[in-house]
C-alpha positions as CSV (number, residue, x, y, z in Angstrom):
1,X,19.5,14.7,4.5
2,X,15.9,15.9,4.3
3,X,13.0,13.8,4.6
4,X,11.7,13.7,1.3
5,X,15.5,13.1,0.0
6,X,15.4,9.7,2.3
7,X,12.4,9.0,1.2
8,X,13.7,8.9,-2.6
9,X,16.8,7.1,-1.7
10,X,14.9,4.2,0.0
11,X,11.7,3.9,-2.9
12,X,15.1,3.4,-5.8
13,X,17.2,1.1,-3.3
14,X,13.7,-0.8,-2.6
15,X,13.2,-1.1,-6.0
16,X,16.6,-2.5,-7.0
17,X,16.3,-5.4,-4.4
18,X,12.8,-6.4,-5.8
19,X,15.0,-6.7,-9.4
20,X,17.3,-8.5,-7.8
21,X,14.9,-10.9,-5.9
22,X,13.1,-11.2,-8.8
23,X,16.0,-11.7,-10.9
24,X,17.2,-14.5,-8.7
25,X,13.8,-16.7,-9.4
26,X,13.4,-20.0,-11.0
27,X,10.7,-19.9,-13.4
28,X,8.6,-22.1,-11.6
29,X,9.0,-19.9,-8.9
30,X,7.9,-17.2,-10.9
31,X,4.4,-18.9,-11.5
32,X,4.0,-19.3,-7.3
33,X,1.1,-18.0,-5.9
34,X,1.7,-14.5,-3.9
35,X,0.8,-13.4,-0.7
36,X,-1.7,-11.0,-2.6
37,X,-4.8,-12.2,-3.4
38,X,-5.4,-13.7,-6.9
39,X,-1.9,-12.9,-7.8
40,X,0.9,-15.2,-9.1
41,X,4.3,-13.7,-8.2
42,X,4.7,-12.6,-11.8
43,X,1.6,-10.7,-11.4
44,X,2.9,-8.8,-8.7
45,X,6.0,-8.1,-10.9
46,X,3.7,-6.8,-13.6
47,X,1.7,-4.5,-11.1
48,X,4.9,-3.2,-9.8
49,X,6.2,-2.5,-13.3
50,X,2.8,-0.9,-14.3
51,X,2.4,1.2,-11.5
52,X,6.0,2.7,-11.8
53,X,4.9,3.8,-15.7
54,X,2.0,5.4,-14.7
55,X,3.5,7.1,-12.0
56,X,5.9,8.3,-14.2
57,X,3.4,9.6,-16.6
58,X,1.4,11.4,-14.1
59,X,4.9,13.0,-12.4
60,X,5.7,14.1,-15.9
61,X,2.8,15.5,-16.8
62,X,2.6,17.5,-13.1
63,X,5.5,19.2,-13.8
64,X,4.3,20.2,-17.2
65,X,1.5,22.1,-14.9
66,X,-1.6,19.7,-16.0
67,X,-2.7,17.6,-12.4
68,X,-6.7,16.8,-13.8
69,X,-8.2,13.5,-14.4
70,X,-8.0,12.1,-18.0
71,X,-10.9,13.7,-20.5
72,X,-13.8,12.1,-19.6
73,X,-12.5,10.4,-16.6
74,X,-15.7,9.2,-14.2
75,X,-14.6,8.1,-10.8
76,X,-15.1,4.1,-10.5
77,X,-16.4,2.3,-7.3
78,X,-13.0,1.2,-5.5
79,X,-14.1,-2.7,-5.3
80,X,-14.7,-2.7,-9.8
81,X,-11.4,-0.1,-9.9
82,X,-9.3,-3.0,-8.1
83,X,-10.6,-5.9,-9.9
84,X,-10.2,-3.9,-13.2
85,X,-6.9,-3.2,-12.4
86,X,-6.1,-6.2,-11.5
87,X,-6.9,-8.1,-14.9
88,X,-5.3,-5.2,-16.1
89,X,-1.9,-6.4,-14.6
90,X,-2.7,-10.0,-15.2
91,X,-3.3,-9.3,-19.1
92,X,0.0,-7.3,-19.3
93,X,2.2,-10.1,-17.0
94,X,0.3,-12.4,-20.5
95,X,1.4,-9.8,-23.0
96,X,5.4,-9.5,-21.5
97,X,5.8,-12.7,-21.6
98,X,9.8,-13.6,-20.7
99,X,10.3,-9.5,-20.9
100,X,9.0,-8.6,-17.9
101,X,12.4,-7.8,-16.2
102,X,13.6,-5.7,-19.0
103,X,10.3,-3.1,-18.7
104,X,10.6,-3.3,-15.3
105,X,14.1,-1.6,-15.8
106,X,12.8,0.5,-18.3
107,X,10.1,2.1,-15.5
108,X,11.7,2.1,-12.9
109,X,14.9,4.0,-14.5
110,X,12.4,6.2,-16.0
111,X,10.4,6.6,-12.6
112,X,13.5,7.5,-11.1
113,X,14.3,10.4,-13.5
114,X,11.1,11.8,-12.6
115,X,12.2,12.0,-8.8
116,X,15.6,13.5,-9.7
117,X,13.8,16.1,-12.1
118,X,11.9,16.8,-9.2
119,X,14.5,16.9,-6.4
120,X,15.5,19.9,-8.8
121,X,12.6,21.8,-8.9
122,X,9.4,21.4,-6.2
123,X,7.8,18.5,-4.3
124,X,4.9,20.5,-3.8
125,X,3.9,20.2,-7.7
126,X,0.6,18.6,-7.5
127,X,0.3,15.2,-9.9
128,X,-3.0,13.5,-10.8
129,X,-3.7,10.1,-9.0
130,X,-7.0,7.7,-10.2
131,X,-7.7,7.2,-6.4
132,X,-7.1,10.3,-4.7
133,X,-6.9,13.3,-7.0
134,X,-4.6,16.0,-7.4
135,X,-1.9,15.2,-4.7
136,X,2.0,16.6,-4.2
137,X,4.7,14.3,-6.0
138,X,5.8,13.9,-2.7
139,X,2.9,12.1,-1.7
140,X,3.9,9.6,-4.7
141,X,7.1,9.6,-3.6
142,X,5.9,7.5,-0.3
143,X,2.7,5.8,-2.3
144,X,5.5,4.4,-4.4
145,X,7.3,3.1,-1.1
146,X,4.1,2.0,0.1
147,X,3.7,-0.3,-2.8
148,X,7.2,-1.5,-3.1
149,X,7.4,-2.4,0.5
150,X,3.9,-4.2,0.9
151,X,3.9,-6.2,-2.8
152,X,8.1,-7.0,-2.0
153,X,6.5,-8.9,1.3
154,X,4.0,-10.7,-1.2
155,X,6.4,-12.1,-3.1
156,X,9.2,-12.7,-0.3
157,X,7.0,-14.2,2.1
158,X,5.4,-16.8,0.2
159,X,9.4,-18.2,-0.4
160,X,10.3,-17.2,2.9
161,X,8.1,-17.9,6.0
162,X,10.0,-15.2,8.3
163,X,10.1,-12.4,5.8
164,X,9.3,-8.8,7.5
165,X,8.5,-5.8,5.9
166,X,11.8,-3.8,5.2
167,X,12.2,-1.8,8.3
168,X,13.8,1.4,6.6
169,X,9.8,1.5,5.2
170,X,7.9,0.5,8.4
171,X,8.0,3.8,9.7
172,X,7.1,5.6,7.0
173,X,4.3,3.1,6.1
174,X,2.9,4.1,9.6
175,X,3.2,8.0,9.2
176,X,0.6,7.4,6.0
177,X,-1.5,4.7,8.1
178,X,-4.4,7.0,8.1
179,X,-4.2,8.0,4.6
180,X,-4.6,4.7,3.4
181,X,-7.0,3.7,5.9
182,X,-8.9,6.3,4.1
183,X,-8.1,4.8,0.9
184,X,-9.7,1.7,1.7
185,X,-12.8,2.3,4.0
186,X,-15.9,1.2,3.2
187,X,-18.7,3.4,4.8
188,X,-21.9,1.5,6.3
189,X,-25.2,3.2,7.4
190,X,-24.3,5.8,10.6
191,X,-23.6,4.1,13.4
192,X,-26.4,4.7,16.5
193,X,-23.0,4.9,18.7
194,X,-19.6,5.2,17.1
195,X,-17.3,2.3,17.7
196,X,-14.0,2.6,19.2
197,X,-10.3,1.1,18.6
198,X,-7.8,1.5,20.8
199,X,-4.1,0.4,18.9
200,X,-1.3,-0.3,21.2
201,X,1.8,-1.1,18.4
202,X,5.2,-1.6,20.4
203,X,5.2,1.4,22.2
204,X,3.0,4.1,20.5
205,X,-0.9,4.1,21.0
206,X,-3.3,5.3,19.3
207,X,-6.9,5.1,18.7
208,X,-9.5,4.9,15.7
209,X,-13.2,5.9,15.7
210,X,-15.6,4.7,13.5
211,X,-19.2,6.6,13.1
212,X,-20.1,4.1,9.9
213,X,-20.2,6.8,7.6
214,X,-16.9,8.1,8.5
215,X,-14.1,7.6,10.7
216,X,-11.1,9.8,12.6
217,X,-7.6,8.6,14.0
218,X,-5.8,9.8,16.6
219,X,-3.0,9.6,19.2
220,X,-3.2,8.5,22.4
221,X,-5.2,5.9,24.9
222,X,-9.0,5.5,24.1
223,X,-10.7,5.8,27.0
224,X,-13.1,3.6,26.4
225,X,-12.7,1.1,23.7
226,X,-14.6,-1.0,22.2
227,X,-12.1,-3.5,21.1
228,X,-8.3,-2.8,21.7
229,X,-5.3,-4.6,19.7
230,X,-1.6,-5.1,20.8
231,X,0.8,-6.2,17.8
232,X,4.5,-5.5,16.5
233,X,4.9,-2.4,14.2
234,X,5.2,-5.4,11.3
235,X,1.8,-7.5,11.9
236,X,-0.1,-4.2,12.6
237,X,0.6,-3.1,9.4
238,X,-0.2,-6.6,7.9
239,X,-3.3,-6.5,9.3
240,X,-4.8,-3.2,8.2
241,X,-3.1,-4.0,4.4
242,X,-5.2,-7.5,4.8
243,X,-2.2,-9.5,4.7
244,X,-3.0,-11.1,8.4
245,X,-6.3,-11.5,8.8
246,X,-7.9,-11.2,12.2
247,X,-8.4,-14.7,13.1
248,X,-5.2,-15.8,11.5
249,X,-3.4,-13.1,13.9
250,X,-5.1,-13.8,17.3
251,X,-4.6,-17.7,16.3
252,X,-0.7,-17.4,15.8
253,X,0.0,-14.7,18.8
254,X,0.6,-12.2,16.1
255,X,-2.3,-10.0,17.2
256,X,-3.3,-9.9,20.6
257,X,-7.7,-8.3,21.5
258,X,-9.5,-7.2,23.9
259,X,-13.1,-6.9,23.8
260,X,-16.0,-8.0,21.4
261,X,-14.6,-9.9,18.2
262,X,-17.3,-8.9,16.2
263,X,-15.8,-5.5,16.3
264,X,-13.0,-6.8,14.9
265,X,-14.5,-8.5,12.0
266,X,-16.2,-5.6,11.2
267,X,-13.3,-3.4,10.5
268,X,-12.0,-6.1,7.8
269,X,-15.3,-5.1,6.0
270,X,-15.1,-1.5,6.8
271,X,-11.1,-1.0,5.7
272,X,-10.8,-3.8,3.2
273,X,-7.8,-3.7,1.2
274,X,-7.4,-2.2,-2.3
């Protein structure tokens, strides 16, 4: 099976369980806070549902050869983008009421068409995104497994205190760490001397260095590191999606450093969550 073809098959079984959890819910349950931020379960549902009809729009209207922004589309600041989005799905969980399984059917089923429609034709065919531009429908293919997997651990882990991110995703959500670590940095002033991060997760390394204004990954020891982190494949990608914070990881044994903590603190404000 080729990649992007596993890819597809994990984003539509992924989905189903979430329906499934979901479906499974008491309505009380339902009104639980989530392991996101400012986010009852139900408004995780309603992101997940909203996300999968724009998605759909944007795949649809790639194929039709149109990837630009909206008419008279002006880039927002990512900090007012996420809160706006956020009352966006908050307002729509309001407007759903009791229906939100039924639309999240209805998107997902349509979502889905749009990867079979494209499994015909080419996953090359670039598709407008708000955050990051013109990118290949393939690259939605794994932002769509990136926000099933991370938003299905919101909701499970807040009813289950050992719940793990699905492992068929973990790998993938690692291939695309850099990409959403550049999703989510915040640049600072240029740095006088770049600072260093040495990742040791299970048995790959890898190191990250920040200039301020910028920053580059790559593989391998750093040979001198500032600050360097041991973790599982899990609870690394926790941390750098802000779902374990720094101190909450070194406190539990989740997170193991070396080096100055105030390097540590400062990449939660340089790659704060979206």
């Amino acid at each position: 099976m080729a990649e992007i073809d596993r890819r597809v098959a994990v984003a539509k079984r992924l989905a189903a369980n979430i329906r499934e959890y979901l479906g499974n819910l008491t309505p009380e349950q339902w009104e639980l806070p989530s392991a996101c931020a400012e986010w009852q379960i139900r408004d995780v549902a309603s992101h997940l549902l909203g996300g999968a009809e724009r998605q759909a729009e944007s795949m649809a209207r790639g194929r039709a050869g149109d990837s630009n922004p909206p008419a008279g589309f002006v880039p927002p600041e990512p900090a007012v983008l996420s809160a706006t989005n956020a009352q966006r799905d908050i307002d729509r969980r309001d407007q759903l009421a009791g229906g939100i399984l039924e639309v999240f059917d209805a998107s997902y089923e349509k979502l889905h068409s749009e990867f079979d429609k494209f499994g015909e034709g080419s996953w090359d065919t670039l598709c407008w995104h708000v955050r990051r531009g013109a990118m290949t429908a393939a690259s939605y293919v794994e932002l769509r497994i990136q926000e099933l997997a991370i938003h299905d651990w919101d909701i499970r882990s807040e009813l289950e205190p050992d719940a793990g991110l699905d492992p068929d995703c973990v790998p993938i959500l690692l291939d695309m760490s850099p990409r959403w670590l550049g999703m989510c940095f915040r640049p600072s002033a240029r740095l006088s001397k770049p600072v260093v991060y040495a990742f040791t997760i299970e048995s790959e390394q890898n190191h990250l260095t920040v200039t301020g204004d910028g920053f580059s990954v790559d593989d391998g020891d750093a040979p001198e590191a500032d600050l360097a982190l041991v973790s599982s494949r899990d609870n690394y990608l926790l941390f750098t999606y802000g779902r374990l914070s720094a101190a909450d990881g070194i406190s539990s044994g989740k997170l193991t450093v070396h080096g100055d903590l105030a390097h540590l603190d400062q990449f939660e404000v340089w790659f704060k969550g979206l």
